[in-house]
C-alpha positions in Angstrom: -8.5 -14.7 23.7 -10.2 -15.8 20.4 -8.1 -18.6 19.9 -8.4 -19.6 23.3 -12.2 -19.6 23.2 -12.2 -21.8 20.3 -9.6 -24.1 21.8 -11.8 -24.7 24.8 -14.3 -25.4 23.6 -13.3 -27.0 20.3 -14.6 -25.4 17.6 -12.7 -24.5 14.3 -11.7 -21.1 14.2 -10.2 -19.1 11.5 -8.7 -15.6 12.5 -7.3 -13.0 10.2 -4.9 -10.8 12.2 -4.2 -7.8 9.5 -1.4 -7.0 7.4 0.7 -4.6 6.5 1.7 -6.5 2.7 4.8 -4.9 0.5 5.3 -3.7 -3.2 9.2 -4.0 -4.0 10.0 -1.7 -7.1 13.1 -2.9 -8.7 15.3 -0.9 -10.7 14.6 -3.0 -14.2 11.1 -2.9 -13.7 8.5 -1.4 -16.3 7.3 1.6 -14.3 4.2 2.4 -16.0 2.9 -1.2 -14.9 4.7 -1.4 -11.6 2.3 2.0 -10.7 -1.0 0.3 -11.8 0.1 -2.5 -9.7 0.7 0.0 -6.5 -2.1 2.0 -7.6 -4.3 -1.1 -7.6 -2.7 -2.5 -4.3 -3.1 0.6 -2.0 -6.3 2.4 -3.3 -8.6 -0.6 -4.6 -11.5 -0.4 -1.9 -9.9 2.7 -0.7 -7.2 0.4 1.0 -9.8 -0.8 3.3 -9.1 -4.2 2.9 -6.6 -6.9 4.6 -4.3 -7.5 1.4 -3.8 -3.6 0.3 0.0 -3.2 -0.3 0.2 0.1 1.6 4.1 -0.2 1.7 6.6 -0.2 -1.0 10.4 -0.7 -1.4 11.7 1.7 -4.6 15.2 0.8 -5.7 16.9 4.1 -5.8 17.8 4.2 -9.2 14.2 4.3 -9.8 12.7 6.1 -7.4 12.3 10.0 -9.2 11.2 8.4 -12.1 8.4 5.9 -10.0 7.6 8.4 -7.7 7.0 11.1 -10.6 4.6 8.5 -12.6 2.8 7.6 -9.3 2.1 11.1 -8.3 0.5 11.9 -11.1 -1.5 8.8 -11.5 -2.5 9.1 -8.2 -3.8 12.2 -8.8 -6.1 11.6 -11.9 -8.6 9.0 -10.0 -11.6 10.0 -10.4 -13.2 10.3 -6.7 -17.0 10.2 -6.0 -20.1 8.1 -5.8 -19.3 4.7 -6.0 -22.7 4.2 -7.9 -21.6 6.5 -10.6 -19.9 5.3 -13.8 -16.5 6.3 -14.1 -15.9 6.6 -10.4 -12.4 4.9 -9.3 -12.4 5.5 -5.4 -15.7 6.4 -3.1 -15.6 7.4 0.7 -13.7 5.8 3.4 -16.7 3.5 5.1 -17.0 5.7 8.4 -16.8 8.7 10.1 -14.9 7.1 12.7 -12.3 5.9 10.1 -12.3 8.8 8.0 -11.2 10.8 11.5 -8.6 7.5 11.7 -7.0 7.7 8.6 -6.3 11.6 8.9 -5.0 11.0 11.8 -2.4 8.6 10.3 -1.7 11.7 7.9 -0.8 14.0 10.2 1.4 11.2 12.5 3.0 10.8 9.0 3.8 15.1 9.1 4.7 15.0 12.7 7.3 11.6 12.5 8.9 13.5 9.3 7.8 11.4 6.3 7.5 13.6 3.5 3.8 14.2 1.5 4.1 13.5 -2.0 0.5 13.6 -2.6 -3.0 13.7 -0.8 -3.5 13.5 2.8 -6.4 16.0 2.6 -10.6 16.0 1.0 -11.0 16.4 -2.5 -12.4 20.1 -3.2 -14.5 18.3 -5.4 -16.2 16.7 -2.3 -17.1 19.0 0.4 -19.4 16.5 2.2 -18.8 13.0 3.1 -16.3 10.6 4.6 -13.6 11.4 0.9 -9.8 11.2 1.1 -7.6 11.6 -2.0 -5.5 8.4 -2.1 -2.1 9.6 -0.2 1.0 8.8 -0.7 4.0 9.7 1.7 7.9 9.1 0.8 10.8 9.0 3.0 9.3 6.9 5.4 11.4 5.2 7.9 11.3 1.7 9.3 10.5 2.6 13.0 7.5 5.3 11.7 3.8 4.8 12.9 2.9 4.4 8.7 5.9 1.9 7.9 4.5 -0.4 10.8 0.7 -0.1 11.7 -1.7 -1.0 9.5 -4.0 2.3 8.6 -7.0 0.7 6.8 -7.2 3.2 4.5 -5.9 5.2 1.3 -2.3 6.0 2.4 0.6 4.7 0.7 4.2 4.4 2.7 7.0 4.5 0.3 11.0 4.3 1.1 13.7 4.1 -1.1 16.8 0.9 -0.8 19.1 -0.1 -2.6 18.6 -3.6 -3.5 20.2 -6.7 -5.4 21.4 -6.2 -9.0 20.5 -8.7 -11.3 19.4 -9.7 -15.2 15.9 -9.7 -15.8 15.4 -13.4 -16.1 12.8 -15.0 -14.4 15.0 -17.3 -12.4 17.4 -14.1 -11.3 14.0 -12.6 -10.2 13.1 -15.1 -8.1 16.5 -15.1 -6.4 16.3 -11.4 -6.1 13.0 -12.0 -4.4 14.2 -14.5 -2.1 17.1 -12.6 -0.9 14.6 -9.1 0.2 12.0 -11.2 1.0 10.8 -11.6 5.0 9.2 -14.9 5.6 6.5 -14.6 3.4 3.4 -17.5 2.3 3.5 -15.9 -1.1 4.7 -13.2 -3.2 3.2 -11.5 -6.6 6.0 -11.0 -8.8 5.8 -9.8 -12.2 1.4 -10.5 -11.7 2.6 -14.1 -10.8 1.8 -15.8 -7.5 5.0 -17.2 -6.1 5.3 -19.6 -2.9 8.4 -20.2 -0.9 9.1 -22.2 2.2 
């Protein structure tokens, strides 16, 4: 209806529709960075933000290892007063989303994706809208967290096997071309990468 209001009455409109963007974990990637990334992707600003990589694709030669180091890196951020030094995630911005976003956790329970971390308030942080950054495993394609963007700290995670290959920047890029879903652009390796 947007779009057709602008049309009308011909006026330049720009309309950002949401997202629900993917991390893709191969089996020669450096895991310690390949967490930062994730970490940064699906708890900077809480995951309350357009871009946040709140799904990711673990090859499964990989994925105890990944899923060990992101657990517990997940677990160490510091949660609290944004205004505070030190502080690495504050409150989600609302009660309203706070009460979304749990909700999300507990569809996650109920459609049978497993809890590998979070989901619940931080005993540090009785009051307020907190969440410890979540992270469920085992979730399937057709799940509620898989395809419906939460807005929030909850991280989807399923485990493939994918393509094989050297780790030479031009095998990369035909790795990533052969997983990848129509995409504008892809980060690979902290690179921006465009395809057609």
């Amino acid at each position: 209806r947007v779009a057709q209001a602008a049309i009308a009455n011909l006026r330049p409109a720009t309309m950002e529709l949401g997202g629900k963007s993917s991390l893709i974990i191969f089996d020669d990637a450096e895991l310690d960075k390949a967490v930062e990334w994730v970490m940064f992707g699906a708890f900077w600003t809480n995951g309350q933000i357009c871009s946040s990589t709140s799904r990711i694709l673990i090859h499964e030669r990989v994925a105890d290892a990944f899923y060990a180091k992101l657990k517990a890196r997940a677990q160490s951020i510091n949660i609290g007063d944004p205004l505070q030094p030190g502080c690495r995630m504050g409150p989600v911005v609302s009660a309203a989303q706070y009460e979304r976003v749990r909700g999300y956790v507990q569809i996650g329970l109920d459609e049978g994706a497993t809890l590998l971390t979070g989901g619940r308030r931080p005993p540090s942080r009785p009051r307020g809208h907190y969440l410890e950054p979540t992270v469920f495993v085992n979730v399937a394609p057709h799940m509620r967290l898989w395809k419906e963007e939460i807005f929030g700290p909850v991280l989807s995670g399923t485990v493939r096997t994918l393509p094989r290959c050297a780790c030479s920047w031009a095998c990369r890029m035909r790795r990533v071309k052969h997983v990848s879903f129509r995409p504008g652009s892809i980060p690979v390796s902290q690179a921006q990468l465009f395809l057609d």
